[in-house]
Biotite code that builds the C-alpha atoms (Angstrom):
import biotite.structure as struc

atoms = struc.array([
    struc.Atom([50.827, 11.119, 40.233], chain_id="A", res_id=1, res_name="UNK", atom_name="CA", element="C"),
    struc.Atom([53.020, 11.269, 37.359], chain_id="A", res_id=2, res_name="UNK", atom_name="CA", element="C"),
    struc.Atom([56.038, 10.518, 39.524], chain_id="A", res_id=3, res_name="UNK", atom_name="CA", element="C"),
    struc.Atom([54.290, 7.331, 40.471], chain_id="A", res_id=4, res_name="UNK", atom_name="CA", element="C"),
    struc.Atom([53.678, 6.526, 36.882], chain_id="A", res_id=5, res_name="UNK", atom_name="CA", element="C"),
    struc.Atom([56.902, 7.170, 35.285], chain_id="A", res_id=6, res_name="UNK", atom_name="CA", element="C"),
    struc.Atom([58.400, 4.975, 38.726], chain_id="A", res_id=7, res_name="UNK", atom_name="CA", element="C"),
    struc.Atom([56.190, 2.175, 37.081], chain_id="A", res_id=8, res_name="UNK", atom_name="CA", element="C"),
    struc.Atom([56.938, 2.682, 33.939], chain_id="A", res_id=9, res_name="UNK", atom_name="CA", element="C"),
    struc.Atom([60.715, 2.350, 34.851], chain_id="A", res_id=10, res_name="UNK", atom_name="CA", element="C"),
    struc.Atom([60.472, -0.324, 37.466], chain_id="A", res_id=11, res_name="UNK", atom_name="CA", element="C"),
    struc.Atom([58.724, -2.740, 34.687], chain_id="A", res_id=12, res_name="UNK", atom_name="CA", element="C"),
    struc.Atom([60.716, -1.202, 31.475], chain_id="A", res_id=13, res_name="UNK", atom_name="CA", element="C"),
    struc.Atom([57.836, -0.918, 29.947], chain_id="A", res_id=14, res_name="UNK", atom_name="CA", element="C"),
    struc.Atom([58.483, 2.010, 27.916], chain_id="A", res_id=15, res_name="UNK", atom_name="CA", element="C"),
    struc.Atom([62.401, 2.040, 25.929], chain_id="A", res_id=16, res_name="UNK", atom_name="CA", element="C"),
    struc.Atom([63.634, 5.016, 23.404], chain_id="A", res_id=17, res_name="UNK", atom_name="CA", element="C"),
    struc.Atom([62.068, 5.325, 20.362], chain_id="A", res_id=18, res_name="UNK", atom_name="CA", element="C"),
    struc.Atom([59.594, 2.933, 21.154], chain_id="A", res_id=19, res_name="UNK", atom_name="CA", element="C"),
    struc.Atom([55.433, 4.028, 19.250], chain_id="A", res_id=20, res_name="UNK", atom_name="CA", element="C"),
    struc.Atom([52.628, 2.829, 20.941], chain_id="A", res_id=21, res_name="UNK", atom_name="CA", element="C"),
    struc.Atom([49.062, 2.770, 19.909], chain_id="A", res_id=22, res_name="UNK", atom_name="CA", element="C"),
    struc.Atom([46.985, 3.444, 23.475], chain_id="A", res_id=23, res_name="UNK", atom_name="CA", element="C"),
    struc.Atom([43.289, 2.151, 23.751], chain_id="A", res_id=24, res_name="UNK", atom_name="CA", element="C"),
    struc.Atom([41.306, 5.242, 24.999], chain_id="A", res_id=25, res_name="UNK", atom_name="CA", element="C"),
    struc.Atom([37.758, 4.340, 25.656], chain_id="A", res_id=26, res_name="UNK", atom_name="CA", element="C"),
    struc.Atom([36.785, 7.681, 26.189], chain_id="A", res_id=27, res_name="UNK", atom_name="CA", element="C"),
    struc.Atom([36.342, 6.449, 30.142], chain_id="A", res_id=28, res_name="UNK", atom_name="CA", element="C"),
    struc.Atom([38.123, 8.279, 32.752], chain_id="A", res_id=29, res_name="UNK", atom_name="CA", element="C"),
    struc.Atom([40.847, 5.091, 33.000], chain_id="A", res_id=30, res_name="UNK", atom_name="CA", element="C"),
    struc.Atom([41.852, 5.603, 29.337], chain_id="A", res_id=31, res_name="UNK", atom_name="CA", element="C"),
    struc.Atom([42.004, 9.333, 29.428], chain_id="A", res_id=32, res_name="UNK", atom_name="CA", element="C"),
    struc.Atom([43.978, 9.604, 32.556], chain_id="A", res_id=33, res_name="UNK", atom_name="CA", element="C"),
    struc.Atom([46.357, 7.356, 30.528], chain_id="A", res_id=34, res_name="UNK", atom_name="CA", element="C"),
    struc.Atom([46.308, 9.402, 27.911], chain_id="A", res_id=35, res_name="UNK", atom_name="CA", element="C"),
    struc.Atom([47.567, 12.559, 29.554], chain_id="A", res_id=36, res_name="UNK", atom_name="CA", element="C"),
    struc.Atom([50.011, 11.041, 31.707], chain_id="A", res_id=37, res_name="UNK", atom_name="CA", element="C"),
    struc.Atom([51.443, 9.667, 28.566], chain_id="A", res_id=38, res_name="UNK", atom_name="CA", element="C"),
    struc.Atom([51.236, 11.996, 27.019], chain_id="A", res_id=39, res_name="UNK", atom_name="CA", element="C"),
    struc.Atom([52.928, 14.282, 29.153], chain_id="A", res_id=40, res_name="UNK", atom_name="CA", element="C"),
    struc.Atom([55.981, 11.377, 29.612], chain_id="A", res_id=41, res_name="UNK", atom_name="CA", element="C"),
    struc.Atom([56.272, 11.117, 25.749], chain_id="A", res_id=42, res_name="UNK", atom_name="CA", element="C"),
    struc.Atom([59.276, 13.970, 25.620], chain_id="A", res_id=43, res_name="UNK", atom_name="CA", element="C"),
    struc.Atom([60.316, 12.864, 28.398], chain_id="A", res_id=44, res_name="UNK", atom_name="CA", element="C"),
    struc.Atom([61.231, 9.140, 27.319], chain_id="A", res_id=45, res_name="UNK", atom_name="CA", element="C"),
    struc.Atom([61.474, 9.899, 24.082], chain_id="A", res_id=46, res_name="UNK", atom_name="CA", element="C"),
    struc.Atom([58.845, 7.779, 22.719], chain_id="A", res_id=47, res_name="UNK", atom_name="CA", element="C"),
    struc.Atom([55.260, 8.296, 20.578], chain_id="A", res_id=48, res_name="UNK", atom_name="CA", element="C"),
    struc.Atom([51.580, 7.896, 20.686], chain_id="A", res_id=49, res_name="UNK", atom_name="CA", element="C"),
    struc.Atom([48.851, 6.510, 18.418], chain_id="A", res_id=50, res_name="UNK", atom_name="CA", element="C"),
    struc.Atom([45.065, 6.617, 19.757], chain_id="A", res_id=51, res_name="UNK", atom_name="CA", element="C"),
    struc.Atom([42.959, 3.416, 18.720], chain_id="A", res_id=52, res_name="UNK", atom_name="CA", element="C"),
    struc.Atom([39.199, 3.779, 19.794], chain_id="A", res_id=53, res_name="UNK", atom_name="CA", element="C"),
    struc.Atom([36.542, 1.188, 18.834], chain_id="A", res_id=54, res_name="UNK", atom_name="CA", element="C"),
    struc.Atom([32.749, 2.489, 19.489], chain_id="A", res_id=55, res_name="UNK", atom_name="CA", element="C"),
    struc.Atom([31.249, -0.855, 20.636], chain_id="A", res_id=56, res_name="UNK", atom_name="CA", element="C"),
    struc.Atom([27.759, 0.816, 19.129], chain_id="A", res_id=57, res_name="UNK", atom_name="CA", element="C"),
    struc.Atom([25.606, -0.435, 22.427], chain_id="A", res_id=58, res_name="UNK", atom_name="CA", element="C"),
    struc.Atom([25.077, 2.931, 24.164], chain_id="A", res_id=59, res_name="UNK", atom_name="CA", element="C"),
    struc.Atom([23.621, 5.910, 22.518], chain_id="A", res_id=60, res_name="UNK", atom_name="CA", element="C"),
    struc.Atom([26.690, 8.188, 24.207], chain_id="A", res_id=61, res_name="UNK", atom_name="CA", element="C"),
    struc.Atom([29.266, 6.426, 22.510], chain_id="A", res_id=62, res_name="UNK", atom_name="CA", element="C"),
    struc.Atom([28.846, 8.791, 19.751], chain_id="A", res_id=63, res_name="UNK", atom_name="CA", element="C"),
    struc.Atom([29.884, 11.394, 21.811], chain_id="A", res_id=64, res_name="UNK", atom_name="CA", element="C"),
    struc.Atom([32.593, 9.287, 23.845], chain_id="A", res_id=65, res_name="UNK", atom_name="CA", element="C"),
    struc.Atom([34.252, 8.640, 19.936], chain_id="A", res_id=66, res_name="UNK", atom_name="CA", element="C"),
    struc.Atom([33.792, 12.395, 19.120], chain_id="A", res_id=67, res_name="UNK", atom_name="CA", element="C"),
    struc.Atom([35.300, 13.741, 22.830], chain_id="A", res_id=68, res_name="UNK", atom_name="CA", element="C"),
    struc.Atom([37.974, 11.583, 22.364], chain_id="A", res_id=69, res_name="UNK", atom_name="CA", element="C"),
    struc.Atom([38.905, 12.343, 18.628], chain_id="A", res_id=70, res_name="UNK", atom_name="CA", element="C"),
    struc.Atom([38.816, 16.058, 19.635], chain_id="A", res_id=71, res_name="UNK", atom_name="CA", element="C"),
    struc.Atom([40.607, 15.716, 22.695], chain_id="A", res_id=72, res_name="UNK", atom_name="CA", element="C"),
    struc.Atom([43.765, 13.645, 20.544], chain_id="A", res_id=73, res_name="UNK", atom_name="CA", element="C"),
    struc.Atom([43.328, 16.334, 18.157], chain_id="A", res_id=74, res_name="UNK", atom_name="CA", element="C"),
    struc.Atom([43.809, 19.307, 20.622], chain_id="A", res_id=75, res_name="UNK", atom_name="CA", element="C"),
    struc.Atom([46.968, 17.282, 21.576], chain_id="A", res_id=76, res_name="UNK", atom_name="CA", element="C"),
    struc.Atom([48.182, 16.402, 17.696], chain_id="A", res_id=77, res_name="UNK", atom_name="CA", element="C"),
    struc.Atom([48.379, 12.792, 18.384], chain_id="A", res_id=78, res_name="UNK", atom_name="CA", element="C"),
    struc.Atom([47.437, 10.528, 15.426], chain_id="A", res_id=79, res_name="UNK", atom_name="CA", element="C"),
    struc.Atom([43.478, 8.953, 16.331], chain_id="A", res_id=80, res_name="UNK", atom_name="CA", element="C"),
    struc.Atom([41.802, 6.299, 14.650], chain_id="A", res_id=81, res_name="UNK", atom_name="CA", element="C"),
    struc.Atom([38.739, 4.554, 15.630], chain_id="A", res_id=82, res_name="UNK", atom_name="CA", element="C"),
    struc.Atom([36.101, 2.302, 14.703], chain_id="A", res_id=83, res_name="UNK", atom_name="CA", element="C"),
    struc.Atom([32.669, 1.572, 14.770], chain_id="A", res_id=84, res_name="UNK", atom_name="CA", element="C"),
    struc.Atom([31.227, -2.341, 15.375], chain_id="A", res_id=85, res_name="UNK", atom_name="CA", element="C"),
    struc.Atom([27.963, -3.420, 16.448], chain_id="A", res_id=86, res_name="UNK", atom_name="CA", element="C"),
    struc.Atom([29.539, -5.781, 19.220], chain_id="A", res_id=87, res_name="UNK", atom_name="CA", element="C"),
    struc.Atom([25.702, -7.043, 20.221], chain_id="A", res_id=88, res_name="UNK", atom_name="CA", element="C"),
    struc.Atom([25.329, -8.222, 16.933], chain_id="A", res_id=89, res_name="UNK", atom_name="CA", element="C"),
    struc.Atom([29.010, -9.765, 16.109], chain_id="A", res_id=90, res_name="UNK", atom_name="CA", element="C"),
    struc.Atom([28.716, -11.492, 19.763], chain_id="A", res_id=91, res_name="UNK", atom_name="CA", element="C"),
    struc.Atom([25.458, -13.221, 18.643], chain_id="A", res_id=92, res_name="UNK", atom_name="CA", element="C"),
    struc.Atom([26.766, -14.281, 15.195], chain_id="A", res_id=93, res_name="UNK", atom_name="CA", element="C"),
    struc.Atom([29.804, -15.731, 17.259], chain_id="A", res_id=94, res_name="UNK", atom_name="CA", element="C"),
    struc.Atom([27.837, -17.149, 20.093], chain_id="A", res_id=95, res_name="UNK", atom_name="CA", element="C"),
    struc.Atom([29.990, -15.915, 22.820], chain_id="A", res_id=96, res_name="UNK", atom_name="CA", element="C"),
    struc.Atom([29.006, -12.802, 25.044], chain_id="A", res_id=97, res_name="UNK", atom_name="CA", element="C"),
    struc.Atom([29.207, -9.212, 24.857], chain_id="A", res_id=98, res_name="UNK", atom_name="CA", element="C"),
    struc.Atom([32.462, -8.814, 27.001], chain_id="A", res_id=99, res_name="UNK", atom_name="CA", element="C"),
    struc.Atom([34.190, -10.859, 25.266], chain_id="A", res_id=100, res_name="UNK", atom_name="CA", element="C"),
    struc.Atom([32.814, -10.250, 21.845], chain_id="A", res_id=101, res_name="UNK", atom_name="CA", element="C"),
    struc.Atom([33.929, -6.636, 22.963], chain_id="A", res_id=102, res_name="UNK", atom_name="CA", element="C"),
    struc.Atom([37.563, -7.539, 24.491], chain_id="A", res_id=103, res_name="UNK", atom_name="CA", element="C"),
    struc.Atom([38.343, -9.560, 21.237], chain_id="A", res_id=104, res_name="UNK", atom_name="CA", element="C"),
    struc.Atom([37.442, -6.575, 18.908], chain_id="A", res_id=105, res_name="UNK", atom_name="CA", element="C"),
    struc.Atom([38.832, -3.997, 20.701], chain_id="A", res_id=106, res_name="UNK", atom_name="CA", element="C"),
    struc.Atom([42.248, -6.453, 20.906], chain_id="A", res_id=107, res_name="UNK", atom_name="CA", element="C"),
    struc.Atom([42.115, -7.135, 16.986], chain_id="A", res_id=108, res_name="UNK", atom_name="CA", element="C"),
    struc.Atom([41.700, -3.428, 16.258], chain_id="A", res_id=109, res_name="UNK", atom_name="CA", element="C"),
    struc.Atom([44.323, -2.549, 18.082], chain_id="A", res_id=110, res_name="UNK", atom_name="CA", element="C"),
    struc.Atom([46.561, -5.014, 16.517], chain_id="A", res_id=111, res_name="UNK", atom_name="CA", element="C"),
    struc.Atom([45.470, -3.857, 12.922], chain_id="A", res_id=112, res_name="UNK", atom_name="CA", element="C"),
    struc.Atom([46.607, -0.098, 14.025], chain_id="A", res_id=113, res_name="UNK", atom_name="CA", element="C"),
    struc.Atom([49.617, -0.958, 15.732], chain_id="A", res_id=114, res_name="UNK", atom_name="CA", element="C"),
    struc.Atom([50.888, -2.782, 12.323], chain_id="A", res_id=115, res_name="UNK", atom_name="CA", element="C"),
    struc.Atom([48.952, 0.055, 10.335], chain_id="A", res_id=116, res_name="UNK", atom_name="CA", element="C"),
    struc.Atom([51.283, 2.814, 12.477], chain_id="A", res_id=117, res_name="UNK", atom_name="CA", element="C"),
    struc.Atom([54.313, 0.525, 12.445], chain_id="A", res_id=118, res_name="UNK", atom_name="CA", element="C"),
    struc.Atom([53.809, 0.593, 16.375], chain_id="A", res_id=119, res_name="UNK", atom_name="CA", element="C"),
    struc.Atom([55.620, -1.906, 18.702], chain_id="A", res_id=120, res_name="UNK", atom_name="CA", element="C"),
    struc.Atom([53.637, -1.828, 21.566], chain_id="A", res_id=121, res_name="UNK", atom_name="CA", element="C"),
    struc.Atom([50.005, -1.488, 22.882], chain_id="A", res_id=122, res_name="UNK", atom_name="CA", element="C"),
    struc.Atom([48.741, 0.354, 25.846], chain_id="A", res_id=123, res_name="UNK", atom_name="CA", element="C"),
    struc.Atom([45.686, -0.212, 27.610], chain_id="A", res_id=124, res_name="UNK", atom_name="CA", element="C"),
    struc.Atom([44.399, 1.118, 31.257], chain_id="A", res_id=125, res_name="UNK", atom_name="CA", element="C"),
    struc.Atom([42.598, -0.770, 33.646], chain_id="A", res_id=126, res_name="UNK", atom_name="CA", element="C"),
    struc.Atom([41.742, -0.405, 37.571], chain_id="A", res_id=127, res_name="UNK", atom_name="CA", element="C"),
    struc.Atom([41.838, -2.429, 40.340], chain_id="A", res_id=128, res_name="UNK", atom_name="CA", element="C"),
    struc.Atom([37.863, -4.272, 39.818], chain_id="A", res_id=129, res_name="UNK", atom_name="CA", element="C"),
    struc.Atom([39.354, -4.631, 35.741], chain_id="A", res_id=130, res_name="UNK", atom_name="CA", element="C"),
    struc.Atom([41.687, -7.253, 38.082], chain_id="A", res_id=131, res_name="UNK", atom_name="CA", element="C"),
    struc.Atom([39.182, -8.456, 40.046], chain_id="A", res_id=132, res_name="UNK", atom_name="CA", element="C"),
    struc.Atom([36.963, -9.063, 37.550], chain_id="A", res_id=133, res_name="UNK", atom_name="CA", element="C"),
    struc.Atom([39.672, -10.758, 35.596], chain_id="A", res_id=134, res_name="UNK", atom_name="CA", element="C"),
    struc.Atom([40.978, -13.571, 38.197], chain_id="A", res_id=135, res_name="UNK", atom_name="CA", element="C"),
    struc.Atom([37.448, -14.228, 38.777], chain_id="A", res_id=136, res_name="UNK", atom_name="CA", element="C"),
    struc.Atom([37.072, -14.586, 34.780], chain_id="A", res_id=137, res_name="UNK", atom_name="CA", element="C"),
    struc.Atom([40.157, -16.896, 34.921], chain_id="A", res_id=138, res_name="UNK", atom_name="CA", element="C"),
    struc.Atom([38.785, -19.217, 37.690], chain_id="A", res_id=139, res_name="UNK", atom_name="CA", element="C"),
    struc.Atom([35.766, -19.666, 36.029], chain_id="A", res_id=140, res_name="UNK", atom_name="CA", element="C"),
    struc.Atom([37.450, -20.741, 33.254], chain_id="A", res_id=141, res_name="UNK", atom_name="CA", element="C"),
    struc.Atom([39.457, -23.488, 35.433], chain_id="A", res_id=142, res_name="UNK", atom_name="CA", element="C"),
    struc.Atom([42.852, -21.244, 34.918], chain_id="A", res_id=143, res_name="UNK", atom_name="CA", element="C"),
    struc.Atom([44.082, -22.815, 38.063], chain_id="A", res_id=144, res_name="UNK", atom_name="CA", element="C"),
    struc.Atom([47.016, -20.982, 39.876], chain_id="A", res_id=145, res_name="UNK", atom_name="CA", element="C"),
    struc.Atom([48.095, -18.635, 36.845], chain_id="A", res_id=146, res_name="UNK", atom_name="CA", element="C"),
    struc.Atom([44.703, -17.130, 37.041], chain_id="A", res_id=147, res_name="UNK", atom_name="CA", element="C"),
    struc.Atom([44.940, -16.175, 40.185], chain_id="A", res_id=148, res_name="UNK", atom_name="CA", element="C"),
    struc.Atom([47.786, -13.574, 39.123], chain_id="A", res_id=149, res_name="UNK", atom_name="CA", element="C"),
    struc.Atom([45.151, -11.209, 37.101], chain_id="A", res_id=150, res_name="UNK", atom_name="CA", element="C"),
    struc.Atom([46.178, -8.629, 34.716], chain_id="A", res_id=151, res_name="UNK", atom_name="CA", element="C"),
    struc.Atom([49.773, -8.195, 34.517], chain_id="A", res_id=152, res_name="UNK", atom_name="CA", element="C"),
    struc.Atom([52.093, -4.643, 34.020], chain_id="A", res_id=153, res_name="UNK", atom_name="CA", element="C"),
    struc.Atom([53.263, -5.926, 30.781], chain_id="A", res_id=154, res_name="UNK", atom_name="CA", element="C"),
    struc.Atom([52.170, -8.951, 28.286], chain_id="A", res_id=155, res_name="UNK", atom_name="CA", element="C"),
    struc.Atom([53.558, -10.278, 24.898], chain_id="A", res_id=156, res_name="UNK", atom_name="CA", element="C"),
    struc.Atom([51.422, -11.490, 22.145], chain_id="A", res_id=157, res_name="UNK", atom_name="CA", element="C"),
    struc.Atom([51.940, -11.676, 18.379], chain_id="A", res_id=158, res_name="UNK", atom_name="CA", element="C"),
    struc.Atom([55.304, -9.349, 18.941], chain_id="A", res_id=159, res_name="UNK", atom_name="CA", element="C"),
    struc.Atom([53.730, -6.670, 20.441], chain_id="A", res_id=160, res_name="UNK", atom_name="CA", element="C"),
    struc.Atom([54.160, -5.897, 23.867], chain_id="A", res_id=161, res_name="UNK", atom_name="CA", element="C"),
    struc.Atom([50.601, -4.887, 25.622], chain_id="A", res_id=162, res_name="UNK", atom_name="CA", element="C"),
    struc.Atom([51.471, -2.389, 28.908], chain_id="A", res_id=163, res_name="UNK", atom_name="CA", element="C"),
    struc.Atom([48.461, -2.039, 30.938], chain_id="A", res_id=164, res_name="UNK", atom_name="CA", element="C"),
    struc.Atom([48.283, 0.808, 33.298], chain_id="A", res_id=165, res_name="UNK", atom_name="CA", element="C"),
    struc.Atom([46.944, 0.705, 36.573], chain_id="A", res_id=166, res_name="UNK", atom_name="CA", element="C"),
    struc.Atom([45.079, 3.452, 38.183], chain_id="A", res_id=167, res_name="UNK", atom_name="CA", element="C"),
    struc.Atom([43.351, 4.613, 42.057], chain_id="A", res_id=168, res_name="UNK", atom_name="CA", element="C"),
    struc.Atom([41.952, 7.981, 41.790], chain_id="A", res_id=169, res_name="UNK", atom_name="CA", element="C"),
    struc.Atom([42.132, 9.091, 38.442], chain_id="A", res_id=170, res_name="UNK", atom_name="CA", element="C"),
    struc.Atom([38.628, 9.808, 38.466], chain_id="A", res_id=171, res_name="UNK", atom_name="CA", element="C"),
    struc.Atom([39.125, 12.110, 41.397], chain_id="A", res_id=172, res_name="UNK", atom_name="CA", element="C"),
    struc.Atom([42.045, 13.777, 39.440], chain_id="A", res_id=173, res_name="UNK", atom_name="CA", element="C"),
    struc.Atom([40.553, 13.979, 36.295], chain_id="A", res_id=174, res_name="UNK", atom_name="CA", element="C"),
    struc.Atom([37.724, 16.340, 38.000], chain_id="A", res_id=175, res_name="UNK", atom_name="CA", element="C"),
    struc.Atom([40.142, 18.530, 39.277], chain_id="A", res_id=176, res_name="UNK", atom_name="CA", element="C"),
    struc.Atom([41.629, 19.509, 35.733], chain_id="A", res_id=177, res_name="UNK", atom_name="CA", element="C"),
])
């Protein structure tokens, strides 16, 4: 599996020399999979990691999602930072919903680190119904064709460039470690 990542990673250039990333790890099985494959490439390609986690303070285990995944970066001595929001109560004061009161934090925040960190480039993991789910978010918006393309390998926005990792099977994988 980390063949098939590092042939993605290459095919899209989304990962140059000296380049420092900040990676969004949830705590999910997506984001840690991520994590470790990166991880584990980071020597490899010559390149480091930041860890950027925002507890969306919704579910009482997100507690313990924040505190697995601080430990976890910490058994691995990568820099972790994260963040607590009531997203509920931000998407009410804002009038929009939940997932995107949720999206837009977790995009600021990792903004703020990646200039914090002096990082050039953002990492987040998604899976194939994280696609779905977007073009169907993007045609309900009236997107028209573009929507239709979903989430892409590789984005730019306010000079960073966001690589989003896609996944089958990690959950499978992750159990067997």
């Amino acid at each position: 599996m980390e063949e098939k990542v590092l042939n993605t990673i290459k095919k899209y250039n989304l990962i140059k020399a000296n380049d420092k990333i900040v990676l969004g790890v949830s705590g999910g099985p997506d984001s840690l999979f991520m994590l470790n494959i990166l991880n584990n490439l980071k020597e490899q390609l010559n390149f480091k990691i930041v860890v950027a986690h925002i507890n969306h303070m919704i579910r009482e285990e997100a507690k313990e999602e924040e505190k697995f995944v601080e430990e976890f970066c910490t058994k691995l001595g990568i820099q972790f930072y994260s963040k607590r929001i009531e997203v509920v109560k931000y998407a009410n004061n804002n009038k929009i919903g939940t997932e995107e009161a949720g999206r837009k934090i977790r995009y600021e925040y990792f903004e703020e680190i990646a200039n914090l960190t002096k990082s050039n480039k953002i990492a987040v993991a998604h899976n194939k119904n994280d696609k779905v789910e977007t073009i169907i978010m993007h045609i309900l918006r009236g997107s028209g064709i573009t929507g239709l393309q979903g989430i892409q390998p590789k984005n730019r926005k306010n000079n960073k460039t966001y690589n989003r990792n896609r996944k089958k099977r990690y959950r499978r994988i992750l159990q067997r470690k």
